[in-house]
C-alpha positions as CSV (number, residue, x, y, z in Angstrom):
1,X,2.7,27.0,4.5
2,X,6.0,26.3,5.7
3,X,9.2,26.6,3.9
4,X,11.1,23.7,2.9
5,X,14.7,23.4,4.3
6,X,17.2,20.8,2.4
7,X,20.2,19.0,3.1
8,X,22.6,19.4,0.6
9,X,25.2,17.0,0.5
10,X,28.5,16.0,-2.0
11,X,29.9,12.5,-2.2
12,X,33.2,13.7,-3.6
13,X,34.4,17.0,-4.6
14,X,33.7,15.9,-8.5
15,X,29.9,16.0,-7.9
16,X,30.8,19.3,-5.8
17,X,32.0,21.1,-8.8
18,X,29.8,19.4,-11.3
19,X,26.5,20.6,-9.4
20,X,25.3,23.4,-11.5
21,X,22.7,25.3,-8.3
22,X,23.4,27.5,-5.7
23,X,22.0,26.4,-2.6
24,X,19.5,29.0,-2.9
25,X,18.8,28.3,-6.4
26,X,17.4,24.5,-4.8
27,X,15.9,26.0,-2.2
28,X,14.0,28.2,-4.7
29,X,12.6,25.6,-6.8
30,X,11.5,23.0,-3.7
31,X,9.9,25.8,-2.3
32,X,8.2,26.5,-5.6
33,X,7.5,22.9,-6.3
34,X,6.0,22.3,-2.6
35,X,3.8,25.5,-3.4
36,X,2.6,24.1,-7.0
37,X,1.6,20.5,-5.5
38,X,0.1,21.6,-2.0
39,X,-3.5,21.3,-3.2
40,X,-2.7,17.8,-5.1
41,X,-4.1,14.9,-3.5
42,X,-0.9,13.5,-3.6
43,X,0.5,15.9,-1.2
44,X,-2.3,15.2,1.2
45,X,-1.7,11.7,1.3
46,X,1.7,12.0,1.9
47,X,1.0,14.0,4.8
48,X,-1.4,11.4,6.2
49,X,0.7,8.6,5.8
50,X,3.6,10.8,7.8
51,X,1.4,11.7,10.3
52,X,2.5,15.0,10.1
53,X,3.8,18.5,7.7
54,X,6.9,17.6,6.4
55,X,9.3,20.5,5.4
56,X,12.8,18.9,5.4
57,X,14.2,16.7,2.7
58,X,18.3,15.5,1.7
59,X,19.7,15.7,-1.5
60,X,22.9,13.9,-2.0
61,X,24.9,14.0,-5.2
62,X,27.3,11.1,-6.0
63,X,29.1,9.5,-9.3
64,X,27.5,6.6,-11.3
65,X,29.8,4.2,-9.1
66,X,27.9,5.2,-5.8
67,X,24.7,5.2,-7.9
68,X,25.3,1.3,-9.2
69,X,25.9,0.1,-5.2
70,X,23.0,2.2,-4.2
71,X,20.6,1.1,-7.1
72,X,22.1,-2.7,-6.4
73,X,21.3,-2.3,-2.9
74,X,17.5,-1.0,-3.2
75,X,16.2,-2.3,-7.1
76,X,18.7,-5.5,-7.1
77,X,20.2,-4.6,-10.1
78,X,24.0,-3.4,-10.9
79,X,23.0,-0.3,-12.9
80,X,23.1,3.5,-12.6
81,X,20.6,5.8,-13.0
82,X,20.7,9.8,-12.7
83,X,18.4,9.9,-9.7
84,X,16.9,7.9,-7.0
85,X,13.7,8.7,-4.9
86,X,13.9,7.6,-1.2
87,X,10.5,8.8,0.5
88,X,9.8,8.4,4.2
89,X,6.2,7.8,3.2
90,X,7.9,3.9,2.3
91,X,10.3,3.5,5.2
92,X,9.9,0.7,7.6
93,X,11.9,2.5,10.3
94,X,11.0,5.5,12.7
95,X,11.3,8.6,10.2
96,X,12.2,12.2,11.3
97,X,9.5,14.4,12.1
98,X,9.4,16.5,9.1
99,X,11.2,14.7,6.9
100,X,10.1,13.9,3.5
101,X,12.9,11.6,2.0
102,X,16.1,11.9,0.5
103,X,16.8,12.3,-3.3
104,X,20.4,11.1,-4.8
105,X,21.5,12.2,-8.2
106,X,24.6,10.9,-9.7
107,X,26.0,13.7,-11.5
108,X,27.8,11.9,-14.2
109,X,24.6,10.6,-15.3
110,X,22.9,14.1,-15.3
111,X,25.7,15.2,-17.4
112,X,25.7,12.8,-20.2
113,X,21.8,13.1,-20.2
114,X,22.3,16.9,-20.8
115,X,24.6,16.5,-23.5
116,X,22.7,13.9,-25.0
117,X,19.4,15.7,-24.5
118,X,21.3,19.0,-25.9
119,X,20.1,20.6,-22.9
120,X,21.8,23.1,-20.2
121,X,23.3,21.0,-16.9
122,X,21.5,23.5,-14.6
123,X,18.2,22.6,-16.4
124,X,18.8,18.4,-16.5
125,X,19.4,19.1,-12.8
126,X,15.9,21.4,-12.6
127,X,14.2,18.8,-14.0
128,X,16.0,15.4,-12.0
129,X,14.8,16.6,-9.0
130,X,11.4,18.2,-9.7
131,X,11.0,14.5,-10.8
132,X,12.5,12.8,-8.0
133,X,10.6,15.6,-5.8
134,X,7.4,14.0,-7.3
135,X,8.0,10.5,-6.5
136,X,8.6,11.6,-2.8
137,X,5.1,12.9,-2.8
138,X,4.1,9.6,-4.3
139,X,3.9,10.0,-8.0
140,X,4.5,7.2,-10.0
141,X,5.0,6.4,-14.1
142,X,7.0,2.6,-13.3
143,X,4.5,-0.2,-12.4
144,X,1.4,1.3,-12.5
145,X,-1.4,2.4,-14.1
146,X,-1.1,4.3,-17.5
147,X,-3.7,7.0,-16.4
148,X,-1.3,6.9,-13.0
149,X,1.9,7.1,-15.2
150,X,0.4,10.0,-17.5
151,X,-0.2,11.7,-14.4
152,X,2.9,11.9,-13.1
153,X,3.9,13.0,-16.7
154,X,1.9,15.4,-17.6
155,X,2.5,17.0,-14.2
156,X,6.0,17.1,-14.2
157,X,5.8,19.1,-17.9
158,X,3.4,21.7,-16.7
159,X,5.5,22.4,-13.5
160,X,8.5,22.7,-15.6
161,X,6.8,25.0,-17.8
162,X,5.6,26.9,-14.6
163,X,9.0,27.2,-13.1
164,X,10.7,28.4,-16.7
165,X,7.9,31.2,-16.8
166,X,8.0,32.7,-13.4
């Protein structure tokens, strides 16, 4: 199975120094996640619908003011949200070979959920992307089913689990 390489990417040197991972700490947990998920349907279908193995993906951090013009741009609405899903699976245009989609977190967001949540940054920021990584595969818990939804759900709790215990 091939490793997964990621873009990392700061919109401003706030989310910079907010951003709680080392490089290699993301690399560690994509490459666990993609290891996890590689017998879930999910991850076949993905695959299918790319035509090919992916093994690249982008993750961009912003504020909540890039997150609002992004989330106003793609859902139609001016809100913000800790983290956006953009798979390739879903683009209309020509996508890299390889390439998986793009996640964006707005690092404000992630913070207040921590606080609010009364957990560690670096583990709101574990759990944002192995979300976002989800949806990329093509999980879903918004507009569909609720065995779909519960899915999605109970997946992303026992990979979280998994990833604290290793």
């Amino acid at each position: 199975m091939k490793k997964i390489r990621a873009t990392l990417s700061f919109e401003n040197a706030m989310s910079k120094k907010s951003f709680p991972l080392t490089k290699s700490d993301l690399m560690n947990l994509l490459n666990f996640l993609n290891e996890a998920l590689h017998g879930e349907p999910e991850w076949g279908e993905t695959r299918d619908v790319l035509g090919f193995d992916w093994n690249k993906l982008g993750v961009h951090l912003c504020d909540d003011e890039k997150m609002r013009e992004l989330y106003l741009q793609f859902k139609g609405t001016r809100r913000t949200t800790d983290v956006l899903s953009f798979a390739s699976r879903d683009s209309v245009l020509g996508v890299e070979p390889g390439y998986l989609g793009d996640i964006v977190v707005s690092m404000e967001s992630v913070s207040r959920n921590a606080k609010r949540l009364r957990k560690t940054l670096f583990l709101e920021c574990e759990t944002v992307l192995l979300h976002s990584f989800l949806h990329l595969l093509g999980f879903e818990h918004v507009g569909v089913s609720h065995k779909k939804a519960k899915r999605m759900q109970s997946m992303q709790k026992r990979l979280l689990l998994l990833w604290k215990k290793r």
